[in-house]
C-alpha positions in Angstrom: 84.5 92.8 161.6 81.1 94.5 160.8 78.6 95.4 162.4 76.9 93.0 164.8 73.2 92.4 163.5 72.0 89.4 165.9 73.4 87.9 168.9 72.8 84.3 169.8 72.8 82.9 174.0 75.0 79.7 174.0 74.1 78.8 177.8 75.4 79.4 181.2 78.2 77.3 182.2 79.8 77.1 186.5 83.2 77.5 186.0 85.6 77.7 188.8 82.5 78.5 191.0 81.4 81.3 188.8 78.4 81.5 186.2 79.5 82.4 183.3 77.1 83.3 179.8 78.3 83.3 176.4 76.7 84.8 173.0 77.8 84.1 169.7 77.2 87.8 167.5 76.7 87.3 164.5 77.7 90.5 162.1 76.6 91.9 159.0 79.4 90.5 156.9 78.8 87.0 157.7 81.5 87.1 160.8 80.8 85.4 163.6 82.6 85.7 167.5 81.8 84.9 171.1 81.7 86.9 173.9 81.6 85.9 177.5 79.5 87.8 180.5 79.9 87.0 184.3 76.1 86.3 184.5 75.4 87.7 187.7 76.2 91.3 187.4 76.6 91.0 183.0 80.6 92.0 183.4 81.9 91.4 180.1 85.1 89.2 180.0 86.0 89.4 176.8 86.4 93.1 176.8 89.7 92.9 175.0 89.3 90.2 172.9 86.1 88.3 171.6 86.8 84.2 170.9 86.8 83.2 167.3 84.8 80.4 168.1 83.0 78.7 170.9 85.3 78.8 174.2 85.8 75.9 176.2 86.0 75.4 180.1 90.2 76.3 179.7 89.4 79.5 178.3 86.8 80.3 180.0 88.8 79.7 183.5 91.6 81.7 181.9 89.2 85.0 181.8 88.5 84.9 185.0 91.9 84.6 186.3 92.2 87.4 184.2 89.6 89.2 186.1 90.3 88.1 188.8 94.4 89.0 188.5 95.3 85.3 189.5 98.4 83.4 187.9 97.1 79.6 187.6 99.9 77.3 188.3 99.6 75.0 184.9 100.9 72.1 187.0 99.1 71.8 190.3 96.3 74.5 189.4 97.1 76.4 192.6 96.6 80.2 191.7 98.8 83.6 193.4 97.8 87.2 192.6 99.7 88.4 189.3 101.1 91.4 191.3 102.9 88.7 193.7 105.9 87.8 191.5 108.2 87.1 194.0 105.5 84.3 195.5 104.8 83.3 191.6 108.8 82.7 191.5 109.0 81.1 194.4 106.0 78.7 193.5 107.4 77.6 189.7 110.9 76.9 191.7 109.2 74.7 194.4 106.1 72.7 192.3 106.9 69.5 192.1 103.4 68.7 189.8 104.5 71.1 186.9 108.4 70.1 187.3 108.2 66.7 188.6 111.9 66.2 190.0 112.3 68.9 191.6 112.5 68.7 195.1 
């Protein structure tokens, strides 16, 4: 990717309870990514990894599980601290939403 030359403000978007901002930069040679910023204090989310394109409300709520070192449950959304694994273990045993028949 080259050098970023402009950088574009796609809006402010509550996800989870959190505002979150997110810029599209535009490079030199014609690439293009998206970035996205906690907008109260500017902490950038996707320090690791910029989106290829535009994120949606998913992905957004995925970085800031990542932030905030939370596993999400994919069944019943329910979220444990990644560091908990015996809880997380427990929880994927025991969810009857994301493995209905188990009881």
């Amino acid at each position: 990717m080259g050098k970023v030359i402009r950088d574009i403000d796609r809006g402010t978007r509550t996800i989870d309870d959190l505002l979150v901002t997110v810029t599209e930069l535009i490079c030199d040679d014609g690439g293009r990514s998206f970035d996205a910023h906690l907008a109260g204090d500017g902490t950038l989310l996707t320090e690791r990894e910029s989106f290829d394109s535009a994120p949606d409300d998913a992905q957004l709520l995925e970085l800031f599980d990542d932030y905030r070192g939370l596993w999400r449950c994919p069944g019943c959304h329910d979220t444990v601290a990644t560091t908990d694994h015996d809880l997380i273990a427990d929880h994927v045993r025991d969810c009857t939403i994301s493995a209905p028949g188990r009881a």
